[in-house]
Each structure stands twice: as C-alpha cells, then as structure tokens.
LUMZA-746811 format. One line per field, with one value per residue (C-alpha): chain; residue number from 1; x, y, z; residue in three letters. Coordinates in Angstrom, 2 decimals. Example, Ala and Ser with C-alpha at 12.3 -4.5 7.8 and 13.67 -1.06 7.14 Angstrom:
// LUMZA-746811
chain	A:A
n	1:2
px	12.30:13.67
py	-4.50:-1.06
pz	7.80:7.14
res	ALA:SER
END
This chain:
// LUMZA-746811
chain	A:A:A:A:A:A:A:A:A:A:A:A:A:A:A:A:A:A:A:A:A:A:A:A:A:A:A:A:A:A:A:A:A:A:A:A:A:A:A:A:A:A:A:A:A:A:A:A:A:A:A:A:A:A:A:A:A:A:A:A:A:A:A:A:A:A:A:A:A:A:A:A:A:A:A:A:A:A:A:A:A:A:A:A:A:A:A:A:A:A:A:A:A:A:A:A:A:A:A:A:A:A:A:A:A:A:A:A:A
n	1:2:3:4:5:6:7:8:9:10:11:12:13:14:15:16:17:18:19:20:21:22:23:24:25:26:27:28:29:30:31:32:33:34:35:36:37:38:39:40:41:42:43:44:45:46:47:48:49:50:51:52:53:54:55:56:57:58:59:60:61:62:63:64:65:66:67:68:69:70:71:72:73:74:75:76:77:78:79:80:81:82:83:84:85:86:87:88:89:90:91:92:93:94:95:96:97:98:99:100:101:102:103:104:105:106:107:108:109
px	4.62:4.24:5.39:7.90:4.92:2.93:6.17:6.73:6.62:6.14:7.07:6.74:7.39:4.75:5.15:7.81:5.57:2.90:-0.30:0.29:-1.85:0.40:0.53:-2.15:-0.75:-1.98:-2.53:-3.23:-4.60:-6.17:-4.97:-2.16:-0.49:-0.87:2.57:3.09:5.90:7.40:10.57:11.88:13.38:11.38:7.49:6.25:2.69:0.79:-2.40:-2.13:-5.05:-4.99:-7.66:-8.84:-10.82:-11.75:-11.98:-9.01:-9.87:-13.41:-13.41:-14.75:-14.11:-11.52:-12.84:-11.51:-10.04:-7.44:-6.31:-2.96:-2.53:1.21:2.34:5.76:9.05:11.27:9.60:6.11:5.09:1.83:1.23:-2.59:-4.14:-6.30:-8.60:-10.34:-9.37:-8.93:-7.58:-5.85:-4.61:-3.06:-1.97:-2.62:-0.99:-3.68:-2.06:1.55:3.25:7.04:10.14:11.89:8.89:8.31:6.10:7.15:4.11:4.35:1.67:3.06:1.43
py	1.21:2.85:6.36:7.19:8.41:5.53:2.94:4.84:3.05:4.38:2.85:3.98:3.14:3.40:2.27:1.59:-0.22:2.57:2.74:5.40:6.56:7.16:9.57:9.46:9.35:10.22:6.68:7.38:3.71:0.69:-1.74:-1.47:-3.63:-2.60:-4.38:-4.60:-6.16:-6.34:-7.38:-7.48:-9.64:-13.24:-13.14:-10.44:-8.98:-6.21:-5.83:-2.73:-1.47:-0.08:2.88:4.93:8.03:10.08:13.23:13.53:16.60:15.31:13.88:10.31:9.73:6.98:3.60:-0.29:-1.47:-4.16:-5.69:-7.05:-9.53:-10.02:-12.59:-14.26:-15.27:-12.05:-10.99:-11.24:-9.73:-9.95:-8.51:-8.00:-6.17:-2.89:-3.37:-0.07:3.61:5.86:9.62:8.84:5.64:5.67:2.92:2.51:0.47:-0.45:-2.75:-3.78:-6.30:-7.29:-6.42:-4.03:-4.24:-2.23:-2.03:-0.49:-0.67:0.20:1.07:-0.14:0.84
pz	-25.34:-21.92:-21.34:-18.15:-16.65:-16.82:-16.01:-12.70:-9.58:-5.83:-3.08:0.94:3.84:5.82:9.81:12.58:15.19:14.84:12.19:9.76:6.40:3.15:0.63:-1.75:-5.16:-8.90:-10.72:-14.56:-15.39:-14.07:-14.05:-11.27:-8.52:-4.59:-2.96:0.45:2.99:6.41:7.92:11.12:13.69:14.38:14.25:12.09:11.19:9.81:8.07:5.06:3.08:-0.39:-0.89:-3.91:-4.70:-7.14:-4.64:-2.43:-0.95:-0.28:3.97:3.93:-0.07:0.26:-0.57:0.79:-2.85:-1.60:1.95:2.52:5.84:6.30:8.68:8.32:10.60:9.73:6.15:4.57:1.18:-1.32:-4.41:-5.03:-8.51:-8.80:-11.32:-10.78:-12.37:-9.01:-9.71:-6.08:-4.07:-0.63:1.20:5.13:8.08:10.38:12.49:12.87:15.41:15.56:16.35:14.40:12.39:9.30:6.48:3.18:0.68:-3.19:-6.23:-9.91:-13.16
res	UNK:UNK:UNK:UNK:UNK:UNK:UNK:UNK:UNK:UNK:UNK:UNK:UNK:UNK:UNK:UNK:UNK:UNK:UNK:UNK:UNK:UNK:UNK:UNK:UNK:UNK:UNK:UNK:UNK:UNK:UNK:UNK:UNK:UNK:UNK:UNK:UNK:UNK:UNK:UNK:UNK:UNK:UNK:UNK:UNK:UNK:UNK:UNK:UNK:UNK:UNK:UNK:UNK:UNK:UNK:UNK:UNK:UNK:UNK:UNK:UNK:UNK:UNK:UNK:UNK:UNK:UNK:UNK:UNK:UNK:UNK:UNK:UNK:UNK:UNK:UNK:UNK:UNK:UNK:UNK:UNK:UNK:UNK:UNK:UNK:UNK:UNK:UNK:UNK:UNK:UNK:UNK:UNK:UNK:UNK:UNK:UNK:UNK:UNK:UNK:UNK:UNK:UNK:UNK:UNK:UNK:UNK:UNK:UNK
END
C-alpha cells in the first residue's frame, strides 16, 4: 500500500503564451507519470519537457527524460512514463502557440 506521500500528485501550470521552467519537485520512486495539456481557443500547440536530476543546486544538472508535443483544436494532452529514480523533476514549456493558450503539466507517483 502506498503512503500519502508517495500517492501525492503535483500539478502546474506552467505558461500563458510565454516559455516558462517549473518547479522542480522531490519524486521518492520511479516509476512515475509526466502529464501535460493545453487548451485554448481554436488551434493549439506547445511542446513541454520533463527533466530530472539528482543535484538541483548543481547549474547544467538537469537531464531530457520525456518530451511532450501537444497539438490539438482547443485541447491536447499526453501522458508519458518516467522510468528513472530522479531526487528532482521539473517540467518546462519551450514553445507555446494559441490563443488563450495554456499549459498546465503534472508529475504522479
């Protein structure tokens, strides 16, 4: 049985029309699920990137471990596993196109 801890599940929203990095969060056990969607109004698009690390504090320690390509008319969402154990993941908008276009990305253990 999972503890509270280990059932918790963060979600952020991450970008209005502009790129944005996320919080990094603790993640206690691999594996997880990186979630990401948009919505807005007619075409919609945004590319979001799940990274991990082991040493947050460390510049240039964050690691490519999933990318999510959203494209949709109003909404777009994928779910894509994290096989890894990272002390840290962070998601990050790199790119986002619509309008009224946001992206709200979540981690679930």
């Amino acid at each position: 049985m999972l503890t509270a801890e280990l059932k918790r599940h963060v979600q952020e929203t991450l970008s209005t029309l502009v790129t944005i990095t996320g919080a990094a969060f603790p993640v206690l056990r691999a594996p997880c699920l990186s979630q990401a969607s948009i919505a807005g109004d007619g075409a919609v698009t945004a590319t979001v990137l799940a990274e991990g690390t082991n040493t947050p504090g460390v510049a240039g320690s964050w690691i490519l471990l999933v990318t999510h390509t959203l494209t949709g008319t109003n909404t777009d969402s994928t779910a894509l596993p994290i096989t890894g154990t990272y002390s840290n993941i962070r998601h990050r908008c790199t790119a986002i196109t619509g309008t009224n276009a946001q992206v709200t990305a979540n981690i679930g253990v």
